[in-house]
C-alpha positions in Angstrom: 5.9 14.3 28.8 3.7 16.2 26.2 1.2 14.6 24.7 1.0 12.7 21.3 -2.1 12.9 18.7 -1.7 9.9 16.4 -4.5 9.0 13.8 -6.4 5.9 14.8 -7.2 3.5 12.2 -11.1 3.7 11.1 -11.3 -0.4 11.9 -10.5 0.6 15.5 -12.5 2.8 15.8 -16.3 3.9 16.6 -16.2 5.2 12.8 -16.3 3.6 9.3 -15.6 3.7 6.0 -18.6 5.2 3.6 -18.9 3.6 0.0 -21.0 5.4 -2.7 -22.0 3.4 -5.7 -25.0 1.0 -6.3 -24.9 -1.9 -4.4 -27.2 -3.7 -6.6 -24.7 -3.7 -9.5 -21.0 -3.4 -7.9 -19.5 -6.6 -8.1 -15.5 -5.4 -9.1 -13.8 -8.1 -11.0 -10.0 -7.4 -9.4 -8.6 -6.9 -5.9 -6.6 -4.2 -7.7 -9.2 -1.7 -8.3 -11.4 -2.6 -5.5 -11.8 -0.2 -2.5 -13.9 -2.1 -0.7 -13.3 -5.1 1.5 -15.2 -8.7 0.5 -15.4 -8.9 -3.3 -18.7 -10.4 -4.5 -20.0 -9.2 -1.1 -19.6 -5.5 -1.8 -22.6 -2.9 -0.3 -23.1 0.8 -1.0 -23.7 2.9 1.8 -25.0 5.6 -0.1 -26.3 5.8 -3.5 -24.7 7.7 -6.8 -25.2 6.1 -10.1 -22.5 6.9 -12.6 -23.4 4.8 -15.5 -23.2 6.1 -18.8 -22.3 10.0 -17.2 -20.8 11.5 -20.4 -17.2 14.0 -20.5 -18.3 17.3 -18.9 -21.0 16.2 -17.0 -21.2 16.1 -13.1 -23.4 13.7 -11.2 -24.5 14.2 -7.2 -25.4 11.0 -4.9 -27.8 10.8 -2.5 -27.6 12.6 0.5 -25.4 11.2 3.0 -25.6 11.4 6.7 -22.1 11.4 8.2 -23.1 10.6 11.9 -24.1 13.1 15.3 -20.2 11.9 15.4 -18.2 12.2 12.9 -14.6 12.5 12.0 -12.7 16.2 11.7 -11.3 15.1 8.0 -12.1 12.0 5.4 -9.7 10.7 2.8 -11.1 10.4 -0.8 -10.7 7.1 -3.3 -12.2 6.9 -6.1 -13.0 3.8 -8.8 -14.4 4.9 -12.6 -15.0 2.7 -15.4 -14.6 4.0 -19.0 -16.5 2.7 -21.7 -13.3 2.4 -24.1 -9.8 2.8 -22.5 -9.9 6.3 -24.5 -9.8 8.8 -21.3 -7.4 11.5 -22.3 -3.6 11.0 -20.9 -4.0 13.6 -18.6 -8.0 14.3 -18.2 -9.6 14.2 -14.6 -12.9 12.8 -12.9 -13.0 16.0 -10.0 -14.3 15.2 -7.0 -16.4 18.1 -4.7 -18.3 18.0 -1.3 -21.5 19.8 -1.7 -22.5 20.2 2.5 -26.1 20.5 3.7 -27.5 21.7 7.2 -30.5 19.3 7.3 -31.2 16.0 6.7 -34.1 16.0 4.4 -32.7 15.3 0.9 -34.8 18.5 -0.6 -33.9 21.0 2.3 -30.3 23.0 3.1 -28.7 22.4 -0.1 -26.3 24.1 -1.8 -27.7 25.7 -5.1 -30.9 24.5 -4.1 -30.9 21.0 -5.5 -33.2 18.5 -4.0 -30.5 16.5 -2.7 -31.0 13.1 -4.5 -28.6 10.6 -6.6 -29.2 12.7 -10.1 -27.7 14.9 -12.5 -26.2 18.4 -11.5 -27.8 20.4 -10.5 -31.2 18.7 -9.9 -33.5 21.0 -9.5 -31.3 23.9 -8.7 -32.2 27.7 -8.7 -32.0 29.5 -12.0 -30.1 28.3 -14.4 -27.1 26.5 -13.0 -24.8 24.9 -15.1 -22.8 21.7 -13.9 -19.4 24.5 -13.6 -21.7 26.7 -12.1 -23.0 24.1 -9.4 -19.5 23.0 -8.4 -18.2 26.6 -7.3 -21.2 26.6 -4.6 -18.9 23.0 -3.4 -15.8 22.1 -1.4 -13.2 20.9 -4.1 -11.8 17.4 -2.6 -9.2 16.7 -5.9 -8.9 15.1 -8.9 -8.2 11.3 -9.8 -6.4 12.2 -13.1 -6.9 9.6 -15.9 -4.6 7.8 -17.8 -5.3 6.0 -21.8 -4.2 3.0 -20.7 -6.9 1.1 -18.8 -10.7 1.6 -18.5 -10.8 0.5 -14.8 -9.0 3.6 -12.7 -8.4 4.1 -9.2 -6.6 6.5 -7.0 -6.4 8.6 -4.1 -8.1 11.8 -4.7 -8.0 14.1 -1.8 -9.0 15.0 1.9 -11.2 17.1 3.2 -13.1 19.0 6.0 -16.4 18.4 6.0 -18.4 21.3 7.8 -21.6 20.2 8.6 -22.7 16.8 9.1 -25.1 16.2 5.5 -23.7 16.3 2.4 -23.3 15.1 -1.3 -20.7 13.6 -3.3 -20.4 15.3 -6.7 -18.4 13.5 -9.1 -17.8 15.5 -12.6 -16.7 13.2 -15.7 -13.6 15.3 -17.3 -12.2 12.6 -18.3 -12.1 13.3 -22.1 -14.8 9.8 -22.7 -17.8 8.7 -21.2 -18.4 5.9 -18.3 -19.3 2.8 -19.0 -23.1 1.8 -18.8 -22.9 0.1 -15.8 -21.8 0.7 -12.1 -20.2 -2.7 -11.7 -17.0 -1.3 -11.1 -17.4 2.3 -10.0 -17.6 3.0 -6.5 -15.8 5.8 -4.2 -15.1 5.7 -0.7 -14.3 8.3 1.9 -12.3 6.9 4.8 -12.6 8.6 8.1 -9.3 10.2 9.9 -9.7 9.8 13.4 -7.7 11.3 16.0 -6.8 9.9 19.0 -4.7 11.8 21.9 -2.1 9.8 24.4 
């Protein structure tokens, strides 16, 4: 009998979920919109702060470190708050993977940024423009937006990351700004583990 490669769950595994957002601030007021498991008990594993990013504007977290072990492929959710439910019927928060080769947040970054929870593209070479930044990145996918609620969740993508550091860059183009606060927003990339029987 051949064998069978299934994908594991992540809570069976060796592997867990990664949450960016502030911990200090996300609190999500519904189950609905809420990635994460214990509401009221919610922490950030690593840190991006989207509050108050305006429409056409990107924003990079912290670096994070995905483990000596990680998984071949992550799945992508993401969770923004609007500050009106004006987003454009249509408009899209794009999600990109900006990899790193070392773990020191200013060293082996794409574009040269210096690898920290802060506007695009911090401290990059030359001129870099936020559309010029997000070429140098792995394009996850889009969570397109809807008028109809400022509190908007959805899967976004999967991806391959290639190296073990990396950054979340999340760029607004949305069509309205997020709200001033990161109670709400957080993203959350779920491993895909494979397991072979």
């Amino acid at each position: 009998m051949a064998n069978e490669v299934l994908i594991q769950d992540a809570a069976g595994s060796s592997l867990s979920t990664i949450c960016f957002g502030v911990t200090a601030s996300l609190d999500p007021a519904s189950d609905a919109t809420n990635w994460t498991d214990d509401i009221g008990t919610d922490t950030c594993d690593v840190a991006i702060t989207l509050a108050g990013v305006a429409n056409g504007e990107a924003r990079a977290s912290a670096k994070a470190d995905l483990g000596a072990v990680r998984a071949p492929e992550y799945a992508l959710f993401g969770c923004v708050d609007f500050t009106e439910e004006t987003p454009t019927q249509g408009g899209t928060v794009d999600y990109y993977w900006a990899p790193s080769t070392d773990a020191t947040a200013n060293q082996g970054n794409v574009g040269g940024t210096d690898g920290a929870d802060a506007d695009v593209p911090s401290n990059g070479l030359g001129s870099l423009t936020d559309d010029d930044f997000v070429k140098f990145c792995i394009f996850i996918g889009s969570l397109v937006c809807h008028d109809g609620a400022s509190v908007q969740n959805g899967f976004v993508g999967v991806f391959r990351p290639p190296t073990r550091y990396g950054q979340l860059i999340v760029f607004n183009n949305s069509g309205d700004a997020f709200e001033n606060d990161d109670v709400e927003m957080h993203q959350v990339m779920s491993p895909i583990v494979y397991e072979v029987q």
